[in-house]
C-alpha positions in Angstrom: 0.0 0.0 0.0 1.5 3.3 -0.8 1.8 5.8 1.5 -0.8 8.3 0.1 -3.1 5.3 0.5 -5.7 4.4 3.3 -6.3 0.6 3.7 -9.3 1.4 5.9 -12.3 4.3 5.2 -12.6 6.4 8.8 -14.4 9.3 6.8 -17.1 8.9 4.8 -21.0 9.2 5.5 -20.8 5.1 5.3 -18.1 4.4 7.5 -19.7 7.6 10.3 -23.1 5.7 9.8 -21.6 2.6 11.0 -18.3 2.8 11.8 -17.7 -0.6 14.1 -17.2 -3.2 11.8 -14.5 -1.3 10.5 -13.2 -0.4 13.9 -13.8 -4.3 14.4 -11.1 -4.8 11.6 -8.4 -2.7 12.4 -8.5 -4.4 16.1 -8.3 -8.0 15.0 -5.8 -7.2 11.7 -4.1 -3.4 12.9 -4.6 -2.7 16.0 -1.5 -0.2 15.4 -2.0 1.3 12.0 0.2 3.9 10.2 -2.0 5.7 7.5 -2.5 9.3 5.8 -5.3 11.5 7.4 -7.9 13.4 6.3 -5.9 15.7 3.9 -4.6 12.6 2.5 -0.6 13.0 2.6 0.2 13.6 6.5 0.6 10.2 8.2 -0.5 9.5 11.8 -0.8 6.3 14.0 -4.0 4.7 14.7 -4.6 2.7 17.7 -8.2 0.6 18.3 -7.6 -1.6 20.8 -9.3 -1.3 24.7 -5.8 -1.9 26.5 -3.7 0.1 24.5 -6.4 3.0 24.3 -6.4 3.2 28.0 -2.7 2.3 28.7 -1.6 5.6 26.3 -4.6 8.2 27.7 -3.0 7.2 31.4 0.8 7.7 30.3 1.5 11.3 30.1 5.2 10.9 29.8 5.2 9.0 26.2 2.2 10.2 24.8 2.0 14.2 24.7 0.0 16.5 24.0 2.1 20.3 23.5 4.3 18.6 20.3 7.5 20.9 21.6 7.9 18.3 24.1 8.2 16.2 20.8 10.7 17.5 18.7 8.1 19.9 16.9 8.6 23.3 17.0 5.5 24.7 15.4 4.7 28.4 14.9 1.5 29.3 16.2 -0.2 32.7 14.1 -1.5 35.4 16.6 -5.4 34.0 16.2 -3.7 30.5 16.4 -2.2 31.4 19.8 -5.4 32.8 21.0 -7.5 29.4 20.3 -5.2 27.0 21.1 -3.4 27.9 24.6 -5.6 26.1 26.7 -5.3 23.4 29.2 -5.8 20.3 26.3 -2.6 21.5 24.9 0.1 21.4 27.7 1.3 19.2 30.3 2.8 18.6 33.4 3.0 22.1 35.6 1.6 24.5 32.4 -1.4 21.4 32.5 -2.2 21.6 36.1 -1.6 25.4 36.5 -4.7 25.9 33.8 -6.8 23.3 34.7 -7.0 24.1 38.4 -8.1 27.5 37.3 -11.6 25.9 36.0 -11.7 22.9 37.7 -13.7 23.9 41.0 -16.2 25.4 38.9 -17.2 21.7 38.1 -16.8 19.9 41.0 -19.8 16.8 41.2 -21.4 19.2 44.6 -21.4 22.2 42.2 -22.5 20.8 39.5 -25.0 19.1 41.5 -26.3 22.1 42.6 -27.1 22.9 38.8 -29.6 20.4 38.7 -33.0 22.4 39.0 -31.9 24.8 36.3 -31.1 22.1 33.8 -34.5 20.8 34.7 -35.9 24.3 34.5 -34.6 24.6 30.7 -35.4 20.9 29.8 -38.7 21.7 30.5 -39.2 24.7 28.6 -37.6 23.2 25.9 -40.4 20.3 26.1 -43.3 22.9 26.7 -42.4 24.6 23.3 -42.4 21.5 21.4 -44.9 19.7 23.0 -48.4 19.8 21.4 -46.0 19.5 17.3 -45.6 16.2 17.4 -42.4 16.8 15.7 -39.2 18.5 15.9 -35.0 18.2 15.0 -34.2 17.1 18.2 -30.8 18.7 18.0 -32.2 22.1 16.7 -35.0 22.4 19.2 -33.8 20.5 22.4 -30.1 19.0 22.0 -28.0 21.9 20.7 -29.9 24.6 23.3 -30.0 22.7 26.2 -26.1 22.6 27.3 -25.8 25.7 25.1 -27.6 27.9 27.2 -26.1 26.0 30.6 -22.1 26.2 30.1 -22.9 30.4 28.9 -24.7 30.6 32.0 -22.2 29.4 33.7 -19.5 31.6 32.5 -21.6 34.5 32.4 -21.8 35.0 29.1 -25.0 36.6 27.0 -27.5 33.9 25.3 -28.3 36.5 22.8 -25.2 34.9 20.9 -26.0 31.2 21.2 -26.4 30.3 17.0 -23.0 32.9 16.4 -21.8 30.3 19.4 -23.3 27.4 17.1 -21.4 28.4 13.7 -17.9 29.8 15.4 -17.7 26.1 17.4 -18.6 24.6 14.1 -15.8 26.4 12.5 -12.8 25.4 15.1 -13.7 22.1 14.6 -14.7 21.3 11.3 -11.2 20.4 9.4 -10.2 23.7 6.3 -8.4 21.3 4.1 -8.2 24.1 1.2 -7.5 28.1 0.8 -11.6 28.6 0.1 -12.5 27.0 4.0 -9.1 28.0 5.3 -9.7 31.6 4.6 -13.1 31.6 6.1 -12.4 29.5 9.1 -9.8 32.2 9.8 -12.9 34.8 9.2 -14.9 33.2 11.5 -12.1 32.6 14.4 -11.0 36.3 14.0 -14.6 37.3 14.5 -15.0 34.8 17.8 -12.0 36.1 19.2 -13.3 40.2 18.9 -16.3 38.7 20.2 -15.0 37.6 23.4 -12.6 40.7 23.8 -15.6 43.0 23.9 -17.2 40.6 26.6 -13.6 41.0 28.5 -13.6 44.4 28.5 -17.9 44.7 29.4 -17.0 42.2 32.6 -13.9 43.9 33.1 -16.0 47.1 33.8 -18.9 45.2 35.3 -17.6 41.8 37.3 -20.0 39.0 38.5 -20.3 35.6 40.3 -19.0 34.1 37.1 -16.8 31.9 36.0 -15.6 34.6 33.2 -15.1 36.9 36.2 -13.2 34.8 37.8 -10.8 33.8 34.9 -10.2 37.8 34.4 -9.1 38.1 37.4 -6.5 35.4 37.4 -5.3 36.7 34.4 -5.2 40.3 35.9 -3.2 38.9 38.9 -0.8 38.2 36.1 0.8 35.1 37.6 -2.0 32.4 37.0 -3.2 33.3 33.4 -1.9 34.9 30.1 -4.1 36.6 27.5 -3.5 34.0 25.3 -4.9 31.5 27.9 -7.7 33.5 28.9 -9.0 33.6 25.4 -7.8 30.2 24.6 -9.8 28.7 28.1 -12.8 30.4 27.2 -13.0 29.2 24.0 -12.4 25.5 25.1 -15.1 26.1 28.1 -18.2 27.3 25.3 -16.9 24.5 22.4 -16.2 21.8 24.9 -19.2 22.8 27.1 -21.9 21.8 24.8 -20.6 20.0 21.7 -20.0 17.1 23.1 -23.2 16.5 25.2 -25.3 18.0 22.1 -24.0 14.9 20.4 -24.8 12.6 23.4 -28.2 13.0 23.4 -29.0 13.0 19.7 -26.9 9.6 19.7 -28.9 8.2 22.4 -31.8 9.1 21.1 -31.4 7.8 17.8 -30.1 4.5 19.8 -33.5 4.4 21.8 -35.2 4.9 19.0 -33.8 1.7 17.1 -33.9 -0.3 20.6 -37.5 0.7 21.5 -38.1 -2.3 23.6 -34.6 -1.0 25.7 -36.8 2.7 25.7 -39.7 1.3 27.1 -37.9 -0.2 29.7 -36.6 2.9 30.8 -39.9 4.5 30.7 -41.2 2.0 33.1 -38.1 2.0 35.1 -39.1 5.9 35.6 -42.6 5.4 36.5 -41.5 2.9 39.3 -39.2 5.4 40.9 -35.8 3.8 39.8 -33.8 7.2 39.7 -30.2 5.2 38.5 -31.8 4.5 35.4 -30.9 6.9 33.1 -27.8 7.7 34.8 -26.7 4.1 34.4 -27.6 4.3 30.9 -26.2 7.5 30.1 -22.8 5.7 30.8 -23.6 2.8 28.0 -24.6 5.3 26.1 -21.0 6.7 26.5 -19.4 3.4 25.5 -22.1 2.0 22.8 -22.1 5.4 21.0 -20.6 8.0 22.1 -20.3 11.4 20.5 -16.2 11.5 20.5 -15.0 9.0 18.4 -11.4 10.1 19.2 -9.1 11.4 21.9 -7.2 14.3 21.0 -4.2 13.7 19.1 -0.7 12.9 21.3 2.7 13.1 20.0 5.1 11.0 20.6 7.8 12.3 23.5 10.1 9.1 22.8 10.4 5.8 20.3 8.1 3.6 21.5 7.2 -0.1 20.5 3.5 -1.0 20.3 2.1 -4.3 19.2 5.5 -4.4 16.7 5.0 -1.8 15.3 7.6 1.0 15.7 6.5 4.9 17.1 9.1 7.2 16.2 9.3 9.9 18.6 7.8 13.2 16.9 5.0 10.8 15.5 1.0 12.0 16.0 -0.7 9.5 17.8 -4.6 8.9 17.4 -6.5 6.7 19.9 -9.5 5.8 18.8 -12.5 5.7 21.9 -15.3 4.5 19.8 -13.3 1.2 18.9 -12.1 0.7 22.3 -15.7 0.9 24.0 -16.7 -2.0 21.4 -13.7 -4.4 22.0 -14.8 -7.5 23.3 -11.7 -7.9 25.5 -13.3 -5.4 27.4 -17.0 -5.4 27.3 -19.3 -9.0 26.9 -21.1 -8.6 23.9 -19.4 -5.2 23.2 -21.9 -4.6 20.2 -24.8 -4.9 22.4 -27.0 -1.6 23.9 -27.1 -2.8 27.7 -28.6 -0.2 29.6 -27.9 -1.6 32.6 -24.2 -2.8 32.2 -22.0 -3.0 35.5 -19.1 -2.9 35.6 -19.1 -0.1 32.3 -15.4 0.9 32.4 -16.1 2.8 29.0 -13.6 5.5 27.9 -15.8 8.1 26.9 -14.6 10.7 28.5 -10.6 9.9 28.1 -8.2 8.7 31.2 -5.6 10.0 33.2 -4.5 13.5 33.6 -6.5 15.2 30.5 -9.8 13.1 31.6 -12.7 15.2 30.4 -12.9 18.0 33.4 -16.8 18.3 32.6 -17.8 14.9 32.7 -20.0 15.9 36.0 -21.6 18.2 33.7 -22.0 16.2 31.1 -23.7 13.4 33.1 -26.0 15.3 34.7 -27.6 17.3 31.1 -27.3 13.6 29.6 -29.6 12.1 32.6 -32.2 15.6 33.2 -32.3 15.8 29.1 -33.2 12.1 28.7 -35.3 11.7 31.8 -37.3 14.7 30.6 -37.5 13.1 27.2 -38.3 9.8 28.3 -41.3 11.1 30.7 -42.9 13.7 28.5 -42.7 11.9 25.1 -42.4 8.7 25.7 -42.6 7.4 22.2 -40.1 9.6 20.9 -38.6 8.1 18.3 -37.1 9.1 14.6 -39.1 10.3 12.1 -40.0 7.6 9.7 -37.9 8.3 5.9 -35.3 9.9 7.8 -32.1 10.2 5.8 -29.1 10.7 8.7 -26.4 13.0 7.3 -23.3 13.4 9.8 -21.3 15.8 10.0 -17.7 16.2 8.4 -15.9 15.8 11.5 -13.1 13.2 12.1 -13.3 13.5 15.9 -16.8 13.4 16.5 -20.1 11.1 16.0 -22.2 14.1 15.1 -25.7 14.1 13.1 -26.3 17.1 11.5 -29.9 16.7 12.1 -32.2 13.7 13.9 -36.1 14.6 13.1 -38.2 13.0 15.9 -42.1 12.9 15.9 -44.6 11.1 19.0 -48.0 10.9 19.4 -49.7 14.3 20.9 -52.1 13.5 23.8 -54.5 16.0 25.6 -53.1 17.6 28.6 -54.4 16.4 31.6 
């Protein structure tokens, strides 16, 4: 196989429709695999299996994530600096330093304490929709839900939510020529003078916020630069409520196509049985969860995997979705078991870079589906629905999941 060649699909609308018997493959016959990317010429190593998935996420030493620590010295531009200095990209002291700057603000009691607000909103969302009989469950009830929570949280204005929508959208999607390059960099330039006119309005007016709060770390001059302040916030809003958008859609569309498992839980709801849904919402991590891969690493040092030879310097891509279906790991891996125990899923990474909202992300995954599952009990997709994802190698991301039930009289 050359090298400008891929021996196995990971992009298409096919292989994002139903990407585990591929996954399946590259365990059994590469669980290591060296193969171009997306833009088809730079090569990266791809690893599927449970054990090594989890043995590199936990070793911080080998498997990096700032590429200076390497060999790379890459050139950041000035917008590059200001959307990529965050916590995700550094390690060891630089890491810790920027992570303990957010992580209280999502602590399980805090994030407990969250609960009646992301009820609050969950219902609204429901009361809007209600008496249709139909909606895009990610337009109308997905995509505002977490939206509206993590900018409440940070204390920034929900006027902007959509803006939010397409400038997230634009960080993430890959710009693989000038025409989307150039635009992506329109888009990112327009985020970043977005948030530097909400610096200055909180500068001027502070609140209980965590936006507050970050300014004046960065004010003290010793805890946060500007290009971490911007770079933080941008993580917080993207992080904050793409993944968990994707979540739910997911899990509905799994319910939907398991509506024998979704009645189950409805009844497990009407008999009081409040782990349910939260026990669910972790197979629904592991059977299909919205981050189909961990964040790149680099190499720090030659490593030997499975025979197959890591050069230091090399990117290294561990892939989450295959490792929550490997049967070495989970009986009957391909199986949607709502009530699996033990569920030692890797959804939401290992080790030191292990997702700091996961608290969060539980929590709007078990009020979003408990809502759904009470009020609309036989939600389910829209029959002659054509699922589109979106172009995103990362992430296992519909662009759209129309939903209709039965409307009943309110009692």
């Amino acid at each position: 196989m050359a090298d400008s060649e891929r021996k196995y699909d990971l992009y298409s609308q096919a292989f994002k429709a139903d990407p585990f018997p591929t996954f399946a493959a590259m365990r059994e016959h590469d669980p290591v695999l060296h193969q171009v990317g997306l833009d088809g010429s730079a090569q990266g190593w791809f690893v599927s299996r449970y054990e090594d998935v989890e043995a590199a996420l936990r070793d911080d030493r080998r498997f990096v994530r700032d590429p200076a620590l390497a060999g790379h010295a890459f050139a950041d531009s000035a917008l590059g600096s200001l959307l990529n200095d965050h916590m995700l990209n550094h390690d060891g002291g630089d890491h810790r330093r920027l992570r303990s700057l957010v992580q209280q603000a999502f602590t399980p009691r805090r994030v407990a304490a969250l609960r009646p607000r992301v009820q609050a909103l969950a219902d609204g969302l429901v009361d809007g929709i209600e008496g249709r009989g139909a909606m895009d469950l990610i337009a109308d009830f997905a995509f505002p839900l977490p939206t509206t929570v993590i900018l409440e949280m940070l204390g920034v204005p929900d006027r902007d939510r959509e803006r939010f929508r397409m400038w997230s959208n634009a960080l993430i999607a890959p710009a693989l020529d000038e025409g989307s390059q150039a635009e992506a960099v329109r888009l990112l330039t327009e985020f970043t003078d977005h948030l530097g006119a909400l610096f200055a309005e909180r500068r001027a007016h502070p609140a209980d916020d965590l936006l507050s709060a970050l300014l004046q770390a960065e004010e003290a001059g010793d805890h946060l630069s500007e290009t971490e302040l911007f770079s933080t916030m941008v993580l917080l809003i993207v992080a904050g409520h793409e993944t968990t958008v994707n979540l739910l859609a997911n899990a509905v569309l799994a319910l939907s196509r398991h509506p024998a498992t979704r009645d189950a839980l409805v009844a497990a709801l009407e008999r009081g049985d409040a782990q349910a849904v939260p026990r669910a919402v972790e197979e629904f991590l592991r059977y299909d969860g919205s981050v189909e891969r961990a964040i790149i690493r680099w190499a720090a040092e030659d490593v030997e995997l499975r025979g197959r030879a890591i050069r230091r310097g090399d990117p290294v891509i561990l892939i989450l979705s295959s490792a929550n279906r490997d049967a070495e790991a989970f009986p009957a891996p391909d199986a949607l078991a709502v009530e699996r125990e033990p569920n030692a899923h890797v959804g939401f990474g290992k080790g030191v870079h292990y997702c700091l909202g996961a608290p969060l992300a539980r929590l709007e995954a078990d009020v979003a589906l408990s809502t759904l599952l009470r009020r609309l009990p036989a939600l389910r997709v829209a029959p002659g629905t054509v699922l589109r994802y979106r172009a995103l190698p990362g992430f296992k991301a519909l662009e759209a999941l129309p939903v209709v039930w039965e409307v009943t009289a309110r009692r």
